[in-house]
C-alpha positions as CSV (number, residue, x, y, z in Angstrom):
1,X,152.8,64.2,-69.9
2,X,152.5,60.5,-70.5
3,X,150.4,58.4,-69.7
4,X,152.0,56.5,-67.1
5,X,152.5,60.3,-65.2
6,X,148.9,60.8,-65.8
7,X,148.1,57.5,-63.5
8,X,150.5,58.1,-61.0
9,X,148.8,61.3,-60.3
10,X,145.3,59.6,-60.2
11,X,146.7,57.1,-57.9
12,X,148.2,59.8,-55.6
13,X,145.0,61.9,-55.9
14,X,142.9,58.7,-54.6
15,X,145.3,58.1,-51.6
16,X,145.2,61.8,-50.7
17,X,140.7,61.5,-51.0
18,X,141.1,58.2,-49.0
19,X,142.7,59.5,-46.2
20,X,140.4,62.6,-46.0
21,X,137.4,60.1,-46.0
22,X,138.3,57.6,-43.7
23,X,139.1,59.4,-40.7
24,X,135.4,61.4,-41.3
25,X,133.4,58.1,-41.9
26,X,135.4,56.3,-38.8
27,X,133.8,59.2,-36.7
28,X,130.6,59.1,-37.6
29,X,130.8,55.4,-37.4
30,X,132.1,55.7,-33.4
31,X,129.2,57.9,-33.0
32,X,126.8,55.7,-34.1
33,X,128.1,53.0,-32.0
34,X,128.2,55.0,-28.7
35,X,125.0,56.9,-29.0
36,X,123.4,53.4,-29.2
37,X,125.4,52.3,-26.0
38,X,124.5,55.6,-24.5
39,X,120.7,54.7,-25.6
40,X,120.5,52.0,-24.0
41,X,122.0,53.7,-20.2
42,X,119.6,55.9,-20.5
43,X,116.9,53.5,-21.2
44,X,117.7,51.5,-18.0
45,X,117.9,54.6,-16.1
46,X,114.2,55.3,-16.9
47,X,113.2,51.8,-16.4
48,X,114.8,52.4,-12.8
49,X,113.3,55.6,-11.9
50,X,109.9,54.2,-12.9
51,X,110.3,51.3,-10.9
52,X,111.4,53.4,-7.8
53,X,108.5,55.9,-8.4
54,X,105.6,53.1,-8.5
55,X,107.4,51.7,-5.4
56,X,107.4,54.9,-3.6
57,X,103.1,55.9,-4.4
58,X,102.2,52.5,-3.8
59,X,103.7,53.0,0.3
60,X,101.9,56.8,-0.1
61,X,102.4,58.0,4.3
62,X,102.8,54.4,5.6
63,X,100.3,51.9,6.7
64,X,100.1,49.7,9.8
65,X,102.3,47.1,8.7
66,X,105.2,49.8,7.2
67,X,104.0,52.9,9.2
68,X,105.5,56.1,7.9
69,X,107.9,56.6,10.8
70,X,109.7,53.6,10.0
71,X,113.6,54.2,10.3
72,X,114.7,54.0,6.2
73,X,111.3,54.2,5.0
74,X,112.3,54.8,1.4
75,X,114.6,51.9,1.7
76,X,112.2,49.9,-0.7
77,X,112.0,53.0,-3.5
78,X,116.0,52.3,-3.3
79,X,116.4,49.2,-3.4
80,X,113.8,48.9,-6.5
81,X,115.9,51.3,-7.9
82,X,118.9,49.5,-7.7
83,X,117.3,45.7,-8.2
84,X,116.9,47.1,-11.8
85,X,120.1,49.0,-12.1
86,X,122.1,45.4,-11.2
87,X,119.9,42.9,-13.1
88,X,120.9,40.9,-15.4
89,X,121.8,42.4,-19.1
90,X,122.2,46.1,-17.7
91,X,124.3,47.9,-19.0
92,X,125.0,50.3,-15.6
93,X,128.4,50.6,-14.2
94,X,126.5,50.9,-10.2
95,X,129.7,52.7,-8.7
96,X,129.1,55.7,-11.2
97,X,125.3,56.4,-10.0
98,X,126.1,59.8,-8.6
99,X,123.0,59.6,-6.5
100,X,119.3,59.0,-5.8
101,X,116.7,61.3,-4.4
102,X,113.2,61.4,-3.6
103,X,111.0,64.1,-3.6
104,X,108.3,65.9,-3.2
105,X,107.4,67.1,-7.1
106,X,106.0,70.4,-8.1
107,X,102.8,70.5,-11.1
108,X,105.7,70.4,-13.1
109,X,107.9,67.6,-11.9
110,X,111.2,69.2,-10.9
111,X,111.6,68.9,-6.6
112,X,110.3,71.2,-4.4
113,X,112.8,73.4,-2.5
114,X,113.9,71.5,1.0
115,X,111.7,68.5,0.0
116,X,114.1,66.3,-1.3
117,X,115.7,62.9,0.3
118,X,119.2,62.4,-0.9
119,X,120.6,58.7,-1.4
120,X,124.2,58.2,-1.7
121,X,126.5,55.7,-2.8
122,X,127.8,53.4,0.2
123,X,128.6,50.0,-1.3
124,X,127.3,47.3,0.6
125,X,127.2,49.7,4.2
126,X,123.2,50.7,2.8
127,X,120.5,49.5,5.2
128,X,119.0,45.7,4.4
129,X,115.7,45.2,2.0
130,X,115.1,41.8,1.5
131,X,117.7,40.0,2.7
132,X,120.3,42.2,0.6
133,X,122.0,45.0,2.1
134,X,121.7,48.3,-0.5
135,X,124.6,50.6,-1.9
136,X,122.9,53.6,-1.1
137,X,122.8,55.7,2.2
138,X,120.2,58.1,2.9
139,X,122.2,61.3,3.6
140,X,119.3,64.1,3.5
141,X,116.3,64.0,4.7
142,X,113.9,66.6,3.7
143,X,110.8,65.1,3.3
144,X,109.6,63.1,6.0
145,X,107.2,60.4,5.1
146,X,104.7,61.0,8.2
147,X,104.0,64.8,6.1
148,X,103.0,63.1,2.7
149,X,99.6,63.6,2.0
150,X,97.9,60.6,-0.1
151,X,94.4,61.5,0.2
152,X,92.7,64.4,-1.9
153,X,95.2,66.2,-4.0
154,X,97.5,63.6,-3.5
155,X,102.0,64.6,-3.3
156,X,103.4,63.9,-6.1
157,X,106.3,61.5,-5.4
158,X,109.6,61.8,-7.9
159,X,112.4,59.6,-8.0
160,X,115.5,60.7,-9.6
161,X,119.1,59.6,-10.3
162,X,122.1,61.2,-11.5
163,X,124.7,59.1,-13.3
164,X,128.3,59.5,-14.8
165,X,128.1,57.7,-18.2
166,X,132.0,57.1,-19.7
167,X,132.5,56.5,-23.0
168,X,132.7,52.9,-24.5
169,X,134.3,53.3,-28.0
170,X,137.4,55.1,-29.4
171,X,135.6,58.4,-29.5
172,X,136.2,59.1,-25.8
173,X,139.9,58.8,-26.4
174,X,139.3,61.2,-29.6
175,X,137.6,63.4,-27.6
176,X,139.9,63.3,-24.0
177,X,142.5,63.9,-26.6
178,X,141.3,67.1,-28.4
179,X,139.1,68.7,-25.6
180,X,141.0,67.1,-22.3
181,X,139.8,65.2,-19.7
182,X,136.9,67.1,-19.1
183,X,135.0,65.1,-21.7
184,X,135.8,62.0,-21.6
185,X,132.0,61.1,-20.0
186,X,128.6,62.0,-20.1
187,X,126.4,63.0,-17.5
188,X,123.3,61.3,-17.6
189,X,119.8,62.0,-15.3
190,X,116.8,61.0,-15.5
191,X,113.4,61.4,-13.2
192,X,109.9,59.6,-12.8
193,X,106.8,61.1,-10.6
194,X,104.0,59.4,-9.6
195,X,101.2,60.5,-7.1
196,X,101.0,58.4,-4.1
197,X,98.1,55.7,-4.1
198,X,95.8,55.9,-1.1
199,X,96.5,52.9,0.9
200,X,94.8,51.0,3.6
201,X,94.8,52.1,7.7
């Protein structure tokens, strides 16, 4: 074989290596990228659900000025909720918040059965917080605010949101394209409890 055979070969046995490589480091690459993006969505939706939560304990059953049987009551755990969810620099895509509930938690976080407010998305048809009209509709109500207890042993109060994260990079497409549409986003939930503050007659 001469030499110039030999280095054809090599050549061809590069190209062959390069195109096995590339495809493998390109998809590891993608899933760098999105699980960054995806990072950072799920970061916000923490920061949210914390927010909401210190909202809600901080109202505990209502005072004289917001007394618990105040039409909307958990108006202001929603709209705290979604002042972080639509400031400036987040990342969240508002329309694909599934929902947002309140609840009463269990010891170990997760809602008690039949305790659980449901908020669901009604763009700009929500009830008004502060001059700005919310994107969320109360649609359950299970636990009343005039039944929370935020003297000894104070409720629990969790805040929760489920959202529908959708890819960002080329790996969605890879993956809508090998595994169908079934996988072409990323559900996404996250929760905060906090007990509810006593607060003044």
């Amino acid at each position: 074989m001469s030499g110039r055979d030999r280095s054809s070969r090599q050549r061809g046995q590069g190209l062959v290596e390069f195109a096995l490589v590339v495809p493998v480091f390109l998809l590891l690459l993608l899933g760098m990228l999105e699980y960054g993006i995806a990072f950072t969505h799920d970061q916000t939706l923490a920061y949210a659900t914390r927010e909401g939560a210190r909202v809600g304990s901080s109202f505990g059953d209502g005072n004289t000025a917001y007394p618990c049987g105040t039409t909307n009551f958990d108006a202001p755990i929603i709209a705290a909720v979604e002042r972080v969810l639509t400031s400036t620099g987040s990342p969240i895509d508002l329309p694909r918040v599934n929902a947002i509930n309140v609840y009463l938690a269990q010891a170990n976080g997760s809602p008690t059965s039949g305790k659980v407010n449901v908020w669901t998305p009604t763009p700009g048809a929500g009830p008004t917080v502060d001059g700005k009209q919310l994107d969320f509709t109360q649609t359950t109500t299970g636990w009343t605010p005039c039944s929370r207890n935020n003297g000894v042993n104070a409720d629990g109060l969790g805040v929760s949101l489920t959202y529908d994260y959708q890819f960002k990079t080329a790996l969605g497409g890879i993956f809508k394209f090998l595994f169908g549409s079934s996988v072409s986003s990323l559900a996404m939930s996250d929760k905060t409890v906090m007990n509810l503050n006593p607060t003044a007659p």
